[in-house]
N, C-alpha and C positions, 0 to 999 in steps of 0.2 A: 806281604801276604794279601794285603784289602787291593794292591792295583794289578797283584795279577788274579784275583777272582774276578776283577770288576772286564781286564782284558780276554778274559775267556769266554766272559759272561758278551761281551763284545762280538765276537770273534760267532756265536751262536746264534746272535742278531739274524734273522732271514737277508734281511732285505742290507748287510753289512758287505757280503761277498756273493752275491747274485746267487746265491742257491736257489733259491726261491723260484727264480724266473726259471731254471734251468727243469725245474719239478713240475712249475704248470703248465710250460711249453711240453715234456712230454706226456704230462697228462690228458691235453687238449690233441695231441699228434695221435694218442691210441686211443680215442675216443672217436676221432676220425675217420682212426684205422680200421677200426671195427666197422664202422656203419658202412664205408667203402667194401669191406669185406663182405658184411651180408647182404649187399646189396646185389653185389656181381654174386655170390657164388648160389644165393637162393634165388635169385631169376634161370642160373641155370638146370636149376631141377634136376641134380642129381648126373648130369656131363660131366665127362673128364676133363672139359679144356682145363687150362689153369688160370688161374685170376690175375690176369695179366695187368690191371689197375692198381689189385692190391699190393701186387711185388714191386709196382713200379712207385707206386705211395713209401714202400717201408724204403726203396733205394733212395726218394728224395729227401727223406727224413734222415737218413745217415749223410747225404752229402751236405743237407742242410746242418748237421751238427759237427760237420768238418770244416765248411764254411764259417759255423759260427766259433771253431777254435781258431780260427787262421785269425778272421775280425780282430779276436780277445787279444790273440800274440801280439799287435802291434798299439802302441798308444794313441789312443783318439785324437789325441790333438793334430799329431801326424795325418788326420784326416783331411783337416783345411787346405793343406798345402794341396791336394788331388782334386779337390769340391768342386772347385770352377773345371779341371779338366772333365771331369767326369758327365760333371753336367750338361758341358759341352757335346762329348760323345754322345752322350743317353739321347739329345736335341738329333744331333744327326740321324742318327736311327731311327726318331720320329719321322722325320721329314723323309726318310729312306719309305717308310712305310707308305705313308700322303703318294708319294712317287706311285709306288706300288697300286694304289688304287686308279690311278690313269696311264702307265705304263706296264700290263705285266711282266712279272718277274718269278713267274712260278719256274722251277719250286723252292724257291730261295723264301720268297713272301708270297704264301697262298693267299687265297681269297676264299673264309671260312663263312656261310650264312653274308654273303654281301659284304665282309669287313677284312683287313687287313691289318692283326695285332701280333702275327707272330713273326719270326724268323729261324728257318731252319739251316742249321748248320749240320756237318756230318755226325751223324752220332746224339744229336740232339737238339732241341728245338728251345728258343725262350720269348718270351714279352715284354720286349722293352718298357713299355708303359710302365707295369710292375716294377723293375730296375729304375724309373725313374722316380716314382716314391721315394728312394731311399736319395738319389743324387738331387731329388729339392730339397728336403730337410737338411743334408747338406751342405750345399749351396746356398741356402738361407741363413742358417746358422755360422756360414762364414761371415754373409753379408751382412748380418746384426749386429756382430759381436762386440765391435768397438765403435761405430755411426751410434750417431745423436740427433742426426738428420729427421729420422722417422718421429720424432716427439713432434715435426710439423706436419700439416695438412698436404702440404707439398713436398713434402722427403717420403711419403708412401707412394710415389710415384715409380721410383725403383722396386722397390717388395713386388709390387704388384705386377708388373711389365715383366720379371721373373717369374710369376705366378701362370700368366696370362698368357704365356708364350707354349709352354708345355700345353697349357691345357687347352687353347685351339689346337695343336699338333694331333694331341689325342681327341678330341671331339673328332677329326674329321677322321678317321681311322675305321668306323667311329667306337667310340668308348668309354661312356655316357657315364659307367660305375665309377673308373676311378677320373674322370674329372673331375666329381661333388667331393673326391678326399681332398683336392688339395686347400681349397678355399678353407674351412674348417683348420688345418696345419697351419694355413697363413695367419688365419688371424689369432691362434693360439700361441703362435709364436713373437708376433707382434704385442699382444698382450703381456708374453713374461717377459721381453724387453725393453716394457715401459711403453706402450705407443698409449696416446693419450684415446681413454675410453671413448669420449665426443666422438674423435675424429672415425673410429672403429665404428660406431653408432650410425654416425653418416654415412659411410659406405655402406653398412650392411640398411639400410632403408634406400639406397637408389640403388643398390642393387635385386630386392626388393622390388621395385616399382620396374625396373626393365626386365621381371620376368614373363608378365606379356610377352614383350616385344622378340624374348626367346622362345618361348611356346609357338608361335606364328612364323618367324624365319629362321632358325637356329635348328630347332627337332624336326626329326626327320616321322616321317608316316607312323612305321613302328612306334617309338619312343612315345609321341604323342596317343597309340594306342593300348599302351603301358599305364599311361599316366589315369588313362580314362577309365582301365581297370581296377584301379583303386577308387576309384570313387563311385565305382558301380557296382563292386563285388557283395554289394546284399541282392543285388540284380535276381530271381528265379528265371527268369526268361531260359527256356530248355536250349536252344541254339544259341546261346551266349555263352552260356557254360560248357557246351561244347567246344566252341572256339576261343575265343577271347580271354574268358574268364576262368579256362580249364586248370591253366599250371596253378592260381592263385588258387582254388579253390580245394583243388588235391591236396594243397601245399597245408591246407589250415584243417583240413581230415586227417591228414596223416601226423602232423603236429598233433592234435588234438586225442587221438584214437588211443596214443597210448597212455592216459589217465595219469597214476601217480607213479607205476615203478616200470610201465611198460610192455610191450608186446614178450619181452626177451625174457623175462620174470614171470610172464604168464606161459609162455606156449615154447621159449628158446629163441636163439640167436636167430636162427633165418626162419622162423614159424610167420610172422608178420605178412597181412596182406602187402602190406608195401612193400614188404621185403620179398615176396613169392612173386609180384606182380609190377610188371613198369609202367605203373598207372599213373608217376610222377616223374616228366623230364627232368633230366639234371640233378637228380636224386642224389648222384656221387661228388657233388661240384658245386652248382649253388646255390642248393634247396636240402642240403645235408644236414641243416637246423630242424628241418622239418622230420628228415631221418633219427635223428637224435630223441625227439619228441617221442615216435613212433613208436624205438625199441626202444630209449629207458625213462620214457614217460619224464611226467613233470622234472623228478630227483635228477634225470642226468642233463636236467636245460636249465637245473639252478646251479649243478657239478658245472656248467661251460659258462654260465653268466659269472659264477663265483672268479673262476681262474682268470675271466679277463678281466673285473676288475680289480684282482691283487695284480694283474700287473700293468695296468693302469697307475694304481696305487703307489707300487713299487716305482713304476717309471718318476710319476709326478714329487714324489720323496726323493728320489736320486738329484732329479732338478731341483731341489729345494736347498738341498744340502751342498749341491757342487758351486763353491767359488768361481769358478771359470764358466764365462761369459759362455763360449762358444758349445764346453760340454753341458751348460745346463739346456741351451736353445738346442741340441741334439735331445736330450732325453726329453724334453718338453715334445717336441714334433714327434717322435719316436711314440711316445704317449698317445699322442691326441690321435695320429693314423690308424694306431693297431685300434683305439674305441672306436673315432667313427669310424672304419669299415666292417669294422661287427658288428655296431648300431644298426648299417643300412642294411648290411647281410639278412640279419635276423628278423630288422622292424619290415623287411618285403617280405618274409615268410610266413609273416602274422599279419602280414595285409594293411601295417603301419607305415610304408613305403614303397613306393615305384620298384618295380623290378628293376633291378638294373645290369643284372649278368655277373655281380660282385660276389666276390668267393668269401669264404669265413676264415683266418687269419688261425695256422694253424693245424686246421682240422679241414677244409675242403681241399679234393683231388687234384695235383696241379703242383708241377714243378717251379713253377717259376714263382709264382704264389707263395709257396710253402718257403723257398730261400727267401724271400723278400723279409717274412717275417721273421724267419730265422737270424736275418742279419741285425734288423732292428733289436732284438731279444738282447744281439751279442753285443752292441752297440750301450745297448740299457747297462749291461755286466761292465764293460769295459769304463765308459763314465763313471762308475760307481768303484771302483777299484782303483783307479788312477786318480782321486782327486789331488788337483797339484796345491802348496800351502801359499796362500796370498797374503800377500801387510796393506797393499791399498787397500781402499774401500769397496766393499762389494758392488758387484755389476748393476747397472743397469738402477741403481739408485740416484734420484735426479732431486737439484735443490729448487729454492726457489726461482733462479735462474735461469732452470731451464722449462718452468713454467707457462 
């Protein structure tokens, strides 16, 4: 009687059979959904068009939750075995891209504001970048999983040249947001498989010290005048905030405007200056943190910060718990991508980070986006379902030895 209360009591666990994640992931998708909704349909004042964002948000939200049942069907482990090919492909497509911006190739690879990040196929368009998020975690967490190498100074030479290789592909592209995910993934990953902290320590202070020498040859005009806006945005100067400093500054009005429950709790859904008025670029995409603010004030920006860190949470417990090497460096990366890109999402909305074009995980407009996360979610579920039973010693535990 005592061990089947204690297995039901199990069984009810959140975080035991991914329910959890499956409840905040659609709680953060119609949180989304909503602010995309009043965005398009109260700037149109009352037109018949149709909201052809919003329909096309709620389509990639069901194919993103078909996605993420297809993921669940097959066992993660089965992943490894695809990681290097994948990785490989996602890399060609990079460089298909690179191509693209000195050959074109429209309209297979347009050239959007000077940059070259998508690929249109018939019927639909995607972002390899994004798709390649999910093929480093990976491809890294293949390459960890049983090397011992990395406990030296000189066995981080692999990780990193892994690392290094995606993310010039995407800088020249260029695509400034999700190159700062990977670095973050790296070294969290290395972290839960033992890499020795010093060695982590030293790299992250000379990489550090050459970001001079990045700001001066590496950033391009833009980017460098991105970066200038954060450190100018107490600026008044009238033609700076016209220019330069316009989206930052909207961005922290409309965040701000709506106080503790909201524009949508005081006037309704699409009542909201910012909602009536396209006084903030990107509003559907990557300043929707700030739309969030706007219509449900403080309570629905602690409702988004809540849900991402249970499943943070969730994630970093799944890796705590999972014996196998390779599913715990999956949930560990899986983890650490979904925070920092809502750290950096969010911390440019509030004028705690560089703009960088970066979406919010979930909840910003965007196909390719919204699967990327979806699969990570499914990926979280699947680790956590499948843990296999091991009699060695657990992973990634090193004696004096290996010292």
């Amino acid at each position: 009687m005592e061990g089947a209360v204690l297995a039901n009591l199990r069984r009810m666990n959140p975080t035991a059979y991914g329910w959890s994640i499956v409840v905040v992931v659609l709680i953060l998708c119609l949180v989304g959904l909503s602010c995309i909704f009043a965005a398009e349909v109260g700037a149109a004042r009352g037109q018949s068009a149709l909201p052809k964002n919003t329909i096309k948000q709620a389509v990639y939200i069901l194919v993103g939750l078909l996605a993420m049942g297809l993921v669940f069907s097959m066992n993660y482990r089965h992943y490894g075995r695809y990681a290097n090919l994948i990785f490989a492909v996602m890399l060609g497509l990079l460089v298909l891209l690179v191509v693209a911006r000195l050959v074109p190739l429209d309209p297979v690879i347009p050239k959007i504001r000077g940059a070259c990040r998508w690929i249109r196929l018939p019927g639909f368009q995607f972002q390899p970048s994004e798709f390649m998020k999910i093929a480093f975690v990976m491809a890294m967490a293949r390459y960890l999983r049983y090397r011992r190498n990395y406990r030296t100074f000189k066995g981080l030479v692999g990780p990193f040249a892994l690392t290094l290789l995606p993310m010039f592909l995407i800088l020249l592209e260029p695509d400034l947001g999700t190159v700062i995910l990977l670095l973050p993934v790296l070294f969290a990953m290395l972290f839960a498989a033992g890499a020795k902290k010093k060695h982590l320590l030293v790299i992250m202070l000379l990489g550090a010290a050459a970001m001079p020498a990045f700001y001066f040859t590496v950033m391009q005009d833009y980017q460098k005048r991105r970066l200038l806006v954060l450190l100018r945005q107490s600026d008044d100067d009238p033609r700076w905030l016209m220019n330069e400093g316009y989206q930052l500054q909207h961005s922290k009005i409309a965040l701000g405007s709506g106080g503790l429950w909201g524009e949508t709790f005081r006037e309704g859904l699409l009542a909201g200056p910012y909602v009536r008025h396209r006084f903030l670029p990107d509003r559907h995409n990557d300043f929707i943190f700030s739309m969030i603010g706007h219509q449900w004030g403080m309570a629905g920006c602690l409702v988004v910060l809540g849900c991402y860190a249970w499943l943070v949470v969730v994630g970093l417990e799944i890796a705590a718990r999972t014996p196998d090497p390779f599913g715990r460096l999956l949930a560990v990366g899986m983890a650490v991508m979904i925070a920092a890109q809502a750290l950096v999402n969010i911390g440019m909305t509030m004028g705690l980070m560089p703009i960088t074009g970066l979406t919010l995980p979930f909840v910003s407009f965007g196909g390719s986006s919204l699967l990327t996360s979806f699969l990570a979610a499914a990926i979280f579920i699947n680790v956590n379902q499948r843990r296999p039973i091991i009699l060695a010693k657990k992973p990634f535990e090193f004696g004096d030895e290996d010292e």
